[in-house]
NUVEX-517671 format. One record per residue: residue in three letters; x, y, z of N, C-alpha, C, O, CB in turn. Coordinates in steps of 0.2 Angstrom, whole numbers, plus 5000, padded with zeros to 4 digits. Glycine has a CB too. Example, Ala and Ser with C-alpha at 12.3 -4.5 7.8 and 13.67 -1.06 7.14 Angstrom:
ALA506649725039506249785039506649845039507149835042505749785045 SER506449895035506849955036506450005039506750065040507049975029 
// end
This chain:
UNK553357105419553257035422553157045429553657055433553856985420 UNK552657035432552357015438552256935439552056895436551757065439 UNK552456945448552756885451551956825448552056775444552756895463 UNK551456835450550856825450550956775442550856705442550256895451 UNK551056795437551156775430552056725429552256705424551156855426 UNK552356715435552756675434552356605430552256585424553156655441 UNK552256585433551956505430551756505423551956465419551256475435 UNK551256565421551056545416551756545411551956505407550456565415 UNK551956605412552656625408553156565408553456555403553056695412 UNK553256535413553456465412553456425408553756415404553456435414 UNK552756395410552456345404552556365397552656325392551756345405 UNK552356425396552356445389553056415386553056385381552256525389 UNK553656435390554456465389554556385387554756365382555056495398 UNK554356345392554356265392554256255383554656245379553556245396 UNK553456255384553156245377553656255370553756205366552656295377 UNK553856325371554156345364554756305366554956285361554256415362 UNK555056285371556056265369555956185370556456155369556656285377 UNK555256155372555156095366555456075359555656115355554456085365 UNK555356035358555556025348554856015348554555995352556055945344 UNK554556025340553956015337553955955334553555945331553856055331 UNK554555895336554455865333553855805331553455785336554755865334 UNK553755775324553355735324553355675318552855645315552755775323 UNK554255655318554355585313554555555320554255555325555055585307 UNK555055535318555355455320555555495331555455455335556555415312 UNK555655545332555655555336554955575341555055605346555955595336 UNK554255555340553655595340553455545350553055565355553055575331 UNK553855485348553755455355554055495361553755515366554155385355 UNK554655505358555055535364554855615365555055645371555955525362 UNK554655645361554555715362553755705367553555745372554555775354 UNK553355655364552755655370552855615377552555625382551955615366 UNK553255585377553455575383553955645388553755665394553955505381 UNK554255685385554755735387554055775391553955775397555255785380 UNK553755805387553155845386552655805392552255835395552955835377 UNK552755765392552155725397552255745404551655755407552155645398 UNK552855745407553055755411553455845412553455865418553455705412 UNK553555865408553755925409553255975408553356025411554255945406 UNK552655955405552256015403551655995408551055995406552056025395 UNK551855975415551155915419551155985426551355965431551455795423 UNK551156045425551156095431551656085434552256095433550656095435 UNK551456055441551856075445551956135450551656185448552156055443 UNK552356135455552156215458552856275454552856335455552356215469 UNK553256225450553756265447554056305453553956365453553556315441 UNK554256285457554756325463555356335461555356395460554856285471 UNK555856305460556456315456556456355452556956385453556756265454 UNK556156365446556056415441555956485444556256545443555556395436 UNK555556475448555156535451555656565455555756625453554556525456 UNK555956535460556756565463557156585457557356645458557356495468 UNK557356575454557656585448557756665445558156715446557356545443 UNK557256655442556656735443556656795444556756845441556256735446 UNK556356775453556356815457557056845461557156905463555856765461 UNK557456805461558056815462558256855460558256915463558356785462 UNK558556835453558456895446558556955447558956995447557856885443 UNK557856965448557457025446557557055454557857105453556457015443 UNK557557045462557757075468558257115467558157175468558057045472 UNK558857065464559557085463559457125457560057155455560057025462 UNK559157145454559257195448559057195440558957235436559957195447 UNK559057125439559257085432558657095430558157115432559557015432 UNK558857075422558457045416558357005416558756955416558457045411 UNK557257005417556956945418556956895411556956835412556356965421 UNK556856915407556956895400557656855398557656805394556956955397 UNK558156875401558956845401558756785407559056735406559656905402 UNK558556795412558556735416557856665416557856615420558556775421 UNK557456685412556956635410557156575407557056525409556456675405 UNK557456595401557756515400558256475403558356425401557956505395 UNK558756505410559056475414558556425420558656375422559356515416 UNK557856485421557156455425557156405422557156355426556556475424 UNK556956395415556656335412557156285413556956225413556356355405 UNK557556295413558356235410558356195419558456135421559556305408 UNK558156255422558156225431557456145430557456085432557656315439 UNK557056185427556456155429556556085423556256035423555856205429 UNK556956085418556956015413557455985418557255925418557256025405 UNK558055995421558255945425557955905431558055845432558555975427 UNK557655955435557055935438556455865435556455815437556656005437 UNK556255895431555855845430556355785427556055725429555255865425 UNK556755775423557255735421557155685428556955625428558055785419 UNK557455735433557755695439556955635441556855575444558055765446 UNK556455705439555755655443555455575438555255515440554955715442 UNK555555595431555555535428556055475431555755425433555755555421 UNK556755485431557155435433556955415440556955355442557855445433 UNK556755465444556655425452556055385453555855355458556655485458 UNK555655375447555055345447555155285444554755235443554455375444 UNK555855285441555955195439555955165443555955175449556555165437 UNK555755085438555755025444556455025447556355005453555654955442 UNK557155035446557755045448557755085452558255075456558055065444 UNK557555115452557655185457556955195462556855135464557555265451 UNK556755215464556055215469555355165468555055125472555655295467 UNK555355175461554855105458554055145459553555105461554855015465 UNK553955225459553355235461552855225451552955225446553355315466 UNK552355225454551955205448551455255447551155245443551555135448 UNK551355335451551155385450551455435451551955445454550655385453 UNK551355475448551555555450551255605448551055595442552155575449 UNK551055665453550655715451550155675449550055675442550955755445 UNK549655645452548955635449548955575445548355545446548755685444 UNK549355555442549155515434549755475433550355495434549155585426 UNK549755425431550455365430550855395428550755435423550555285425 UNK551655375432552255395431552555375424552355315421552755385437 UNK552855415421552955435413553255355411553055325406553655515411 UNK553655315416553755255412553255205413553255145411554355215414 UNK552655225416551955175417551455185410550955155408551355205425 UNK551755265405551455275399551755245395551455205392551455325398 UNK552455265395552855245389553155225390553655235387553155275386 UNK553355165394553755115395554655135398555055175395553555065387 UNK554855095402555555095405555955135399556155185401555755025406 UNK556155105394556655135389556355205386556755245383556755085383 UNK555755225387555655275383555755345388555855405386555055255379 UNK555655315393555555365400556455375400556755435400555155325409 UNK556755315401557455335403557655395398558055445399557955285403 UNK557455375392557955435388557555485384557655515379558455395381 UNK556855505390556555585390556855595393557055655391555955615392 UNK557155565400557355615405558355645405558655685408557255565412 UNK558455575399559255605396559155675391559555715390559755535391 UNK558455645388558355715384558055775387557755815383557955695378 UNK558155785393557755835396558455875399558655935396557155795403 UNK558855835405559255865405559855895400559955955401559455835407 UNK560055865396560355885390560255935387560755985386560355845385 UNK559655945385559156005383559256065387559456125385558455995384 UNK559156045394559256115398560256145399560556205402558756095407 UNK560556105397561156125396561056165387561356225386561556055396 UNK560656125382560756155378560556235376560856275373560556115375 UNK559856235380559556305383559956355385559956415384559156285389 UNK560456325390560756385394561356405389561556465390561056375402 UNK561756375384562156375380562056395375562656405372562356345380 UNK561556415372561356445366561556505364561356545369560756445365 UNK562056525359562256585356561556625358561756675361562456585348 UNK561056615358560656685360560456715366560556775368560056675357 UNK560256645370560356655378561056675380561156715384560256575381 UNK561556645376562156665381562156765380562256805385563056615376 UNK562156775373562156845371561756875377561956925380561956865363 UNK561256855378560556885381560956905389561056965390559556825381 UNK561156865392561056845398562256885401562556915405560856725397 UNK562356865395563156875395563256845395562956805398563656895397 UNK564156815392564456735391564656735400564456695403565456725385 UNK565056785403565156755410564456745416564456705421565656805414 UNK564056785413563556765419563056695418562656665422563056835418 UNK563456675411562856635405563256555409562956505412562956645392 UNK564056565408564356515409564356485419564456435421565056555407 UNK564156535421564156545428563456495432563356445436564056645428 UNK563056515428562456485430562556415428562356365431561856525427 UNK562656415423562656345422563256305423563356265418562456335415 UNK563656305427564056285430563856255438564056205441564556325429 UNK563656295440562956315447562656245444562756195447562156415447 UNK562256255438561556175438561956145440561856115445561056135431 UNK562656135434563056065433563256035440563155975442563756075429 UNK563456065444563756045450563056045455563056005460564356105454 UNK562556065455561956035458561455985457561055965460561656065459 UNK561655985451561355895447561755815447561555755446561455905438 UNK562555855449563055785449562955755455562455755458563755795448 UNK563455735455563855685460563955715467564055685472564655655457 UNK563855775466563855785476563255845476563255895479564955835481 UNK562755815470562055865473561855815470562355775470561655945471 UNK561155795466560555755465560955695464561055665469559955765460 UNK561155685460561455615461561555565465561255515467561855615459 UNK562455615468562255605474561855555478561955495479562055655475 UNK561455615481561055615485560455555484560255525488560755675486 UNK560355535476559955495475560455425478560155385483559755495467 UNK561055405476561255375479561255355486561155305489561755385476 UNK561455405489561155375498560655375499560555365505561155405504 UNK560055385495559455375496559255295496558955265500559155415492 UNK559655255488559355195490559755155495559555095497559155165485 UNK560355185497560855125501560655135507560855105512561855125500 UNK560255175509559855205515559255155515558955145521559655295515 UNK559055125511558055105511558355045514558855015512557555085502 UNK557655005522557854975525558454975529558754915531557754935522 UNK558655015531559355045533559055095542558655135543559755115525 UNK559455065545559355135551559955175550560555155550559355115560 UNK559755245548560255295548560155355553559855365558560055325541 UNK560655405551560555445558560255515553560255535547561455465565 UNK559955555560559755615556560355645551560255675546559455675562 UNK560755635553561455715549561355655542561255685537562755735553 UNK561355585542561455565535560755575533560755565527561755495533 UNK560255575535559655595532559655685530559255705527559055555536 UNK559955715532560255795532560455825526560355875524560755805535 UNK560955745525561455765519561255735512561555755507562255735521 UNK560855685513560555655507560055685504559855675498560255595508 UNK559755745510559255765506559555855506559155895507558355745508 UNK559855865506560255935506560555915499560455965494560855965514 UNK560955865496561055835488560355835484560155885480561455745488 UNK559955785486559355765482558855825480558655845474558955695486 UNK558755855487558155895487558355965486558156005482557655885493 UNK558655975490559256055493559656065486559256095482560056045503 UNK559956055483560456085479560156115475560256175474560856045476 UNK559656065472559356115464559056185468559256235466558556055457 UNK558556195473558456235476558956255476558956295471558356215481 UNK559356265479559956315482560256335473560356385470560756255489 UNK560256305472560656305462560156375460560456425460560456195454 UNK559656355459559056395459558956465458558756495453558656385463 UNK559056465464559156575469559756575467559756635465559156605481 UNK560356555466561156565465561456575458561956605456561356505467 UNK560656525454560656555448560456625445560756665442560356525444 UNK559756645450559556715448560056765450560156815448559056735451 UNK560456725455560856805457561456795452561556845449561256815466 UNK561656755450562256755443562056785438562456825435562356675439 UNK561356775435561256825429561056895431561056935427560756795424 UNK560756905436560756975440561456995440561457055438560556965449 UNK562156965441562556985442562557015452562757075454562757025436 UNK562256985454562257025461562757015466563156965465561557005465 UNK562857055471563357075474563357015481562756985482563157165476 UNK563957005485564156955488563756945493563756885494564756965490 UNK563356995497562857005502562256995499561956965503562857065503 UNK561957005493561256965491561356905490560956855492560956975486 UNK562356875486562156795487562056765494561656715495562756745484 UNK562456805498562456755504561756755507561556705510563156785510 UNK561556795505560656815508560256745504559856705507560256915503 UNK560556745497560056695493560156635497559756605500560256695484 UNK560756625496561056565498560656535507560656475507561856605499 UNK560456575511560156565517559656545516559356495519560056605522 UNK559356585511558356585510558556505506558356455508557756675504 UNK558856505502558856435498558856365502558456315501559356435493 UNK559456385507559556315511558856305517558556255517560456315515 UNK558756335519558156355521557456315521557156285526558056395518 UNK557256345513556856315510556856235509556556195512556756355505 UNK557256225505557656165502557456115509557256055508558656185501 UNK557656145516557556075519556956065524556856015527558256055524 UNK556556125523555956135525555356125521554856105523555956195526 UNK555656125512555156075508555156005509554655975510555256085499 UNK555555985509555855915511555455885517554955845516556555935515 UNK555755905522555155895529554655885529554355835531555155935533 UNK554155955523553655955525553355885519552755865520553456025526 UNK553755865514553555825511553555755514553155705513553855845506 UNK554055765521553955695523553555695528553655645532554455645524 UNK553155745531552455765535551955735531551555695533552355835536 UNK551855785524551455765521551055675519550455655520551655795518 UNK551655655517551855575518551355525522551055475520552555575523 UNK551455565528551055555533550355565535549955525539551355575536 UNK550055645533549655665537548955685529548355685529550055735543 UNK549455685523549055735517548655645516548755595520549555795508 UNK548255655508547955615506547955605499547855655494547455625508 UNK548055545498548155535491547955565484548255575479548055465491 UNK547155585485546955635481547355695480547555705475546255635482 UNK547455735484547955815486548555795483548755835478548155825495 UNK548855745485549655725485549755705478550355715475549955665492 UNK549155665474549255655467549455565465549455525460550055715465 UNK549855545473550155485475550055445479549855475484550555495476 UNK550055365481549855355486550355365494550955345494549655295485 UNK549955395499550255385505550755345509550855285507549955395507 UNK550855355512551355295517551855275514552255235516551055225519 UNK551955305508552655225503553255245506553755215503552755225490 UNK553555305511553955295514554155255518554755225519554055325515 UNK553755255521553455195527553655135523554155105523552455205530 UNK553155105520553155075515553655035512553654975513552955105511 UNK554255065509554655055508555455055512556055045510554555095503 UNK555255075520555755055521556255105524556755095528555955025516 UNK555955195521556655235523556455295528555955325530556855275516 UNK556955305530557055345536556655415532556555425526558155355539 UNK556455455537556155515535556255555543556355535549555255505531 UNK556155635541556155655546555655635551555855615557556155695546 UNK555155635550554455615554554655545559554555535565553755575548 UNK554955505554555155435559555655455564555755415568555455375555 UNK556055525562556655505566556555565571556755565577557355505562 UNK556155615569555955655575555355655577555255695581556055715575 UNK554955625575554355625579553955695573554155745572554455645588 UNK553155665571552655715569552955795572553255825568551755695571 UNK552755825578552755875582553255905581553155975582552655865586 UNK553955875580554655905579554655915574554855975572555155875579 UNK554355875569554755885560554255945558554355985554554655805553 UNK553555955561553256015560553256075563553156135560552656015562 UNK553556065570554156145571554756155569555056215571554356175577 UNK555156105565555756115562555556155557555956195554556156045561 UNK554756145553554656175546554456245549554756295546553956125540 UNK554156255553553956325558554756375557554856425554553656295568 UNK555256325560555856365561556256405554556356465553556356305564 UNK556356345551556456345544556156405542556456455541556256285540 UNK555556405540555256445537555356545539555256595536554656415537 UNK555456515544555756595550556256615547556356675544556056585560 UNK556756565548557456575548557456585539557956625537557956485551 UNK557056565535557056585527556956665526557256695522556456535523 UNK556456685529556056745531556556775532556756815528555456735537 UNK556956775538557456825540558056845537558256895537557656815546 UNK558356785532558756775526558756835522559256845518558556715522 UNK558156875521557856905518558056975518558057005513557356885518 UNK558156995524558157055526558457105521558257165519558457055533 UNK559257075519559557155514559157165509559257215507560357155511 UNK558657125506558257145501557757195503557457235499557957105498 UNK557657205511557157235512556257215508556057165507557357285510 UNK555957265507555157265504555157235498554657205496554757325501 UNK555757235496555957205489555857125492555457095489556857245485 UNK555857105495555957025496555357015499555456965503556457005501 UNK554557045498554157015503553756975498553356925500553557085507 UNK553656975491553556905487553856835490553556795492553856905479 UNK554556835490554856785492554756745499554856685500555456805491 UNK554456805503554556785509553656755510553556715515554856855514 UNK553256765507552756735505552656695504552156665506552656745503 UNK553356655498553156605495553656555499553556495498553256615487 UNK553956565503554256515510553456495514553256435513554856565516 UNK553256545517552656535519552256485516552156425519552356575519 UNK552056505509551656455507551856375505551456335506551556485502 UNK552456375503552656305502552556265509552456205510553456315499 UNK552856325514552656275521551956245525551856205529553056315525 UNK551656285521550756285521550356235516549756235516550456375519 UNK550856205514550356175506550456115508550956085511550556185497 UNK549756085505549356025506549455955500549055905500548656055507 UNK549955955496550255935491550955965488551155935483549755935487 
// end
């Protein structure tokens, strides 16, 4: 397996740990399916992975922890496009999954999404593949980066923040929960089924937090500067809506050498891997370079 072939190997992984189903559940599995099988850049899977395999491991034992990252993930993107929650009516291109299937049917793809990726990492076969401690390990990592002091969380100061003047450290910490954790969860998982040594976590650990608030940023640059065809969505609705972003609070010029810094500071994270880390150190680059 080469880096280049992550994605599609994803999707695929995706595909099969879907259900086939096609009775009385056939709404809810094309709704699941709508949203998780819609691309995306799969960054979290891909940390997953890549980690993985640096540190040592089997890439095969750590693919369905990838995938389990990435059904949470989207879980989380369905719910934050409720009208309850953010209220956006696109994403990625094409109406957000409750603009297809309506409010109730979105909410409980995205209960069945998460659940699933628990169910994924817990399976007598994955667990065997992967080992019960390394198996237990990782998915203890999602759990605590999905709850109440990661996305959740973080969603939660997100909306008691909307229309709110906040200060940068709470705009810091809301999105180091919301956006940063599963990131950070991500590389922390590959190094768990790697079983890797205390010095690559702490390595992973830098490049993740890193990234995490440098995707962030640049998402609320983009916000600003990309265009709705690129972005999939319409522009301004931070603005729009009321919430602090970095842009508003540091100014365009700052929040674009804060992503410059970040991305350095991710880069150099890197170092005990040596050559072995120059995929990764790439794909910081890139994330900080892209235009959607």
């Amino acid at each position: 397996m080469i880096q280049s072939d992550y994605p599609a190997i994803i999707e695929q992984m995706l595909e099969e740990l879907l259900p086939q189903e096609t009775s009385l559940y056939e709404r809810l599995v094309d709704s699941m399916r709508y949203s998780l099988l819609d691309g995306g850049k799969r960054v979290r899977p891909t940390l997953v992975l890549e980690f993985c395999r640096i540190c040592g491991g089997k890439m095969e034992a750590a693919l369905p922890y990838a995938c389990a990252v990435e059904m949470v993930h989207t879980y989380s993107l369905i719910h934050d496009d409720l009208p309850c929650m953010d209220n956006d009516d696109m994403r990625r291109g094409k109406p957000s999954n409750h603009k297809t299937y309506g409010e109730d049917t979105a909410l409980l793809a995205g209960d069945a999404l998460l659940t699933m990726a628990f169910e994924t990492m817990l399976s007598p076969d994955n667990v065997a593949l992967a080992g019960p401690d390394r198996a237990a390990e990782a998915a203890f990592i999602l759990a605590s980066a999905a709850g109440m002091r990661g996305m959740v969380g973080g969603q939660v100061i997100d909306l008691a923040s909307e229309g709110q003047a906040i200060s940068l450290e709470t705009l810091h910490r809301m999105d180091e929960q919301k956006t940063g954790a599963l990131i950070l969860a991500a590389a922390r998982m590959g190094c768990a089924i790697a079983g890797a040594n205390e010095i690559q976590r702490g390595a992973a650990a830098r490049y993740a937090q890193a990234v995490g608030l440098s995707f962030q940023i640049m998402d609320d640059i983009l916000d600003v500067t990309g265009d709705a065809e690129s972005l999939g969505k319409p522009t301004g609705s931070d603005a729009d809506n009321g919430k602090a972003t970095y842009v508003s609070l540091m100014g365009l010029e700052k929040a674009q050498q804060a992503v410059r810094d970040l991305t350095a500071e991710a880069v150099k994270a890197l170092e005990p891997f040596g050559p072995e880390a120059k995929y990764l150190a790439g794909f910081a680059k890139n994330l900080a370079a892209r235009q959607n």
